[in-house]
N, C-alpha and C positions, 0 to 999 in steps of 0.2 A: 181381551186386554185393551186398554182405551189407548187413544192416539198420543196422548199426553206422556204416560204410562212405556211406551213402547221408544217413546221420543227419549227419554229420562234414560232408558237402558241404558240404549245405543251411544250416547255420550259416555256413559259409566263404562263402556266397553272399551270404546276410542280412545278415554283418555289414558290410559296407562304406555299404549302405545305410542300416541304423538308424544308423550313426553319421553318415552326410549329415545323416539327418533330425533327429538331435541336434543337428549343426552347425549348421542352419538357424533352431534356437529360440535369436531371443536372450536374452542373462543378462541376470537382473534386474535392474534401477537399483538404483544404492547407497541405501540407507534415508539421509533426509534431504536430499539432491538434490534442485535445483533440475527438474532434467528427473523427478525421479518425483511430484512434485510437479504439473507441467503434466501429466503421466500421468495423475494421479489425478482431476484438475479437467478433462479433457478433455468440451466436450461441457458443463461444469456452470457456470454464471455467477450462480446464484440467492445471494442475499447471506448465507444461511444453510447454504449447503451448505457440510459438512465439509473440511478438507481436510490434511495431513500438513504437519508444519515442515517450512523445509529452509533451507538456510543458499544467500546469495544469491553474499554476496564476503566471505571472511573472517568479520568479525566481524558482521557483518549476516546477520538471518535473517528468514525469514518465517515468522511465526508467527498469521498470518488465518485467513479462510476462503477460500474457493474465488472468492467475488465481491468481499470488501471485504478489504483489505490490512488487517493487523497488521505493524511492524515493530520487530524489538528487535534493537538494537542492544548486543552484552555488551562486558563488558571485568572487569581483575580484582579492581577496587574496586565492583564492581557494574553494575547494566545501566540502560537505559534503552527503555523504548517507547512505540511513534509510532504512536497510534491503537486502537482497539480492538474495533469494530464493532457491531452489533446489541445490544443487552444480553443478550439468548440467546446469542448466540456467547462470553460472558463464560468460559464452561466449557472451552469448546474453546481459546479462549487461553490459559489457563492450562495447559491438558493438553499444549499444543505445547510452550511453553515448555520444560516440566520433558523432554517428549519431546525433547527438542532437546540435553539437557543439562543445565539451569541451574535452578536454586532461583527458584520467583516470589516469594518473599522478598527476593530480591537486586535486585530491582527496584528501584532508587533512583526514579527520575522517570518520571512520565508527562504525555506533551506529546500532543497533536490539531493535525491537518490543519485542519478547521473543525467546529464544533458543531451539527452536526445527527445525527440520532438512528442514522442508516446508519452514522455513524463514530463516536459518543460514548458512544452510546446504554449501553456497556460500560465504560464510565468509573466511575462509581460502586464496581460490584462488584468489578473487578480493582481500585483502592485498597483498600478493604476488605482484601480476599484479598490484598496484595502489603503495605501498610502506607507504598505508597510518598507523594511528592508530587505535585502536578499544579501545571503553569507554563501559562500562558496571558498573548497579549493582551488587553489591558484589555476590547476589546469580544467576545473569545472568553470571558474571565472571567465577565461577566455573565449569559449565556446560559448555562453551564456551570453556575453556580450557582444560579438560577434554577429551571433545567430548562426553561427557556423562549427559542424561537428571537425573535435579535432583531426588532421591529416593521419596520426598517429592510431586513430579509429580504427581498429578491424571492420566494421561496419559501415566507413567514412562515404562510400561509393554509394549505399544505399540508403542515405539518409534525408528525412527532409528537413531544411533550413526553418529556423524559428524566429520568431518575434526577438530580437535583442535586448536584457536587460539589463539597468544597473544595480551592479553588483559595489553593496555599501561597505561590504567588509570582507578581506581576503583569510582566510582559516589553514590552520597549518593542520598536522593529522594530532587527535587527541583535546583539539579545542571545543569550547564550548560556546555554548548561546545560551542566552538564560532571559526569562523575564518574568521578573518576580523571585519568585520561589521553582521556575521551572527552569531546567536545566536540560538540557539536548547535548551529547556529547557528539561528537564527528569524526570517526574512522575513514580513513583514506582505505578503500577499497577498489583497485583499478584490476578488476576483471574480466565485466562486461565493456569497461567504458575507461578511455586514462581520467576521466574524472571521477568515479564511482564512488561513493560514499555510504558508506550505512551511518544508522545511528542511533543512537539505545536512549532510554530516559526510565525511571521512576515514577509508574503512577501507584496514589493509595485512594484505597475505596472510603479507608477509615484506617485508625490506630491500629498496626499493627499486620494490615490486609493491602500492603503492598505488593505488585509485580514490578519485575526487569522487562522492560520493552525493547526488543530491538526489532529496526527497522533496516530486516538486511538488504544489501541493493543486489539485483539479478546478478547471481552466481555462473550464468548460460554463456559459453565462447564461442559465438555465433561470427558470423563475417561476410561481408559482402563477397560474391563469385570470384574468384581468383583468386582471393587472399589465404595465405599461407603461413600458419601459425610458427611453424619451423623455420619459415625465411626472417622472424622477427624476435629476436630470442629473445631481447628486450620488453618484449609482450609477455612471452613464456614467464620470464624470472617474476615481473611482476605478481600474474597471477597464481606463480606458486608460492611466493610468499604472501599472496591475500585471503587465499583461500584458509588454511591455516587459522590465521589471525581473526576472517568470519566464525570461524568452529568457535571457538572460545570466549566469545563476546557473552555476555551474562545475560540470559536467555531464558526469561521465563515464558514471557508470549513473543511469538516468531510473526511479523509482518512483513509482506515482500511488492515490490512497486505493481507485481503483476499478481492479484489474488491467486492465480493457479497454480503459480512458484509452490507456493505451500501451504494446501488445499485451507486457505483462508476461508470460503463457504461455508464448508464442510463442518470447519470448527465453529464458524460461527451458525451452522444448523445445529450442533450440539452432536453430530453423527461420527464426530471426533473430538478429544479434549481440546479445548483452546490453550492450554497451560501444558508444558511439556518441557521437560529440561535439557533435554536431550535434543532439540528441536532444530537450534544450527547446527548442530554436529552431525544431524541427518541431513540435513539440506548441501551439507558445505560436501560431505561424503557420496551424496550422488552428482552434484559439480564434478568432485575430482576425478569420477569414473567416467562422465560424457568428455570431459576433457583429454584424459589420458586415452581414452577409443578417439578422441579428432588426430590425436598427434600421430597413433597407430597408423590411422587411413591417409595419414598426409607422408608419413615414411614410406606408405606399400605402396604407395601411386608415384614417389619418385625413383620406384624400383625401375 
């Protein structure tokens, strides 16, 4: 057999293989996707790790980090976003943003989950940097402006002080923001925070291929060392009547300040629906069973 001859096989052998083993590597996620997204944040929950935009549904994207949610919501009169994170992470939402697409100029409003420094803490600089306004309720305002968590905080002991911002417009519970054609509605939600807000909106992919967005704010009744949820009944009532009021918000995709709240990843790896209707009523249903075990262990310890 000649050398030519033998060389010609051996190819003819190999190629059926290298190209199995071709077949076998998958293609890369589209840039900006939800799933390369949970790719990239695989394994990372630290509030400061980096992490890629990506567009969730439509006109909704995320534009955070790997542990605390950023979300801007565009449209073609300008955008709007919901949160901001660490005041470090200030750079990285802006870099998403423009990586995403969009002018952080165009940023008309920016609204907050609730006022503590893991979600606000970037509040300051993205104004600055965007030019835009900020909306808050009356007891989110305070604190925002300030820079200081309010006294009435379960968590007030343990908190760190933030940049101070101006707050352009004060919102009552049930008001909205809008610009353009988008519209952001503002539940007063004082659970985690006496400023807590969630807040739903409407995105469409096209005619007919709309979702309900709500962006519920942390459900969690967490408190600085000493504090005693039974010493503040005033705390209690509130967030028995917010809880409640989270279940029921019209809920076709569920986003939470903190992706883990409710395995935001997960759905965006595709390893769970992203669309669930049921979605705050499970979320708001396990709140009220951590909640009702704090008040349990706070009754058996004053025994």
């Amino acid at each position: 057999m000649s050398r030519t001859f033998k060389a010609a096989a051996l190819v003819t052998l190999l190629a059926p293989i290298c190209t199995a083993a071709e077949a076998s590597t998958p293609p890369p996620l589209p840039a900006n996707s939800a799933a390369a997204l949970a790719s990239a944040c695989k394994g990372k929950e630290e509030w400061a790790d980096p992490a890629p935009p990506a567009r969730i549904f439509a006109n909704t994207w995320y534009v955070g980090t790997c542990g605390i949610s950023a979300i801007l919501v565009t449209g073609e009169k300008g955008h709007i976003l919901v949160d901001g994170g660490l005041a470090k992470a200030a750079p990285l939402v802006l870099a998403n943003i423009r990586k995403a697409g969009f002018d952080p100029k165009a940023v008309r409003w920016i609204v907050a989950s609730h006022e503590h420094f893991d979600h606000a803490g970037a509040l300051a600089a993205l104004q600055r940097a965007t030019g835009a306004k900020i909306a808050a309720l009356p007891v989110q305002k305070v604190a925002l402006e300030t820079g200081k968590p309010s006294a009435q905080d379960p968590q007030a002991a343990g908190l760190d002080s933030i940049a101070p911002v101006k707050v352009d417009r004060v919102l009552t519970d049930g008001a909205t923001v809008t610009v353009g054609s988008l519209v952001l509605t503002a539940h007063a939600t004082p659970v985690h925070a006496p400023g807590s807000t969630s807040w739903t909106w409407r995105s469409c992919a096209g005619a007919g291929d709309c979702r309900r967005i709500v962006y519920a704010d942390s459900a969690s009744t967490i408190s600085s060392d000493g504090y005693r949820f039974t010493d503040h009944p005033d705390r209690i009532a509130a967030i028995r009547k917010s809880l409640p009021k989270m279940a029921v918000l019209p809920c076709d995709i569920l986003l939470t300040p903190h992706p883990s709240q409710s395995a935001m990843m997960e759905r965006f790896a595709g390893t769970k629906p992203l669309a669930d209707s049921s979605a705050c009523r499970n979320y708001v249903a396990a709140a009220e069973d951590r909640f009702a075990a704090r008040l349990l262990k706070e009754a058996k310890e004053a025994r």
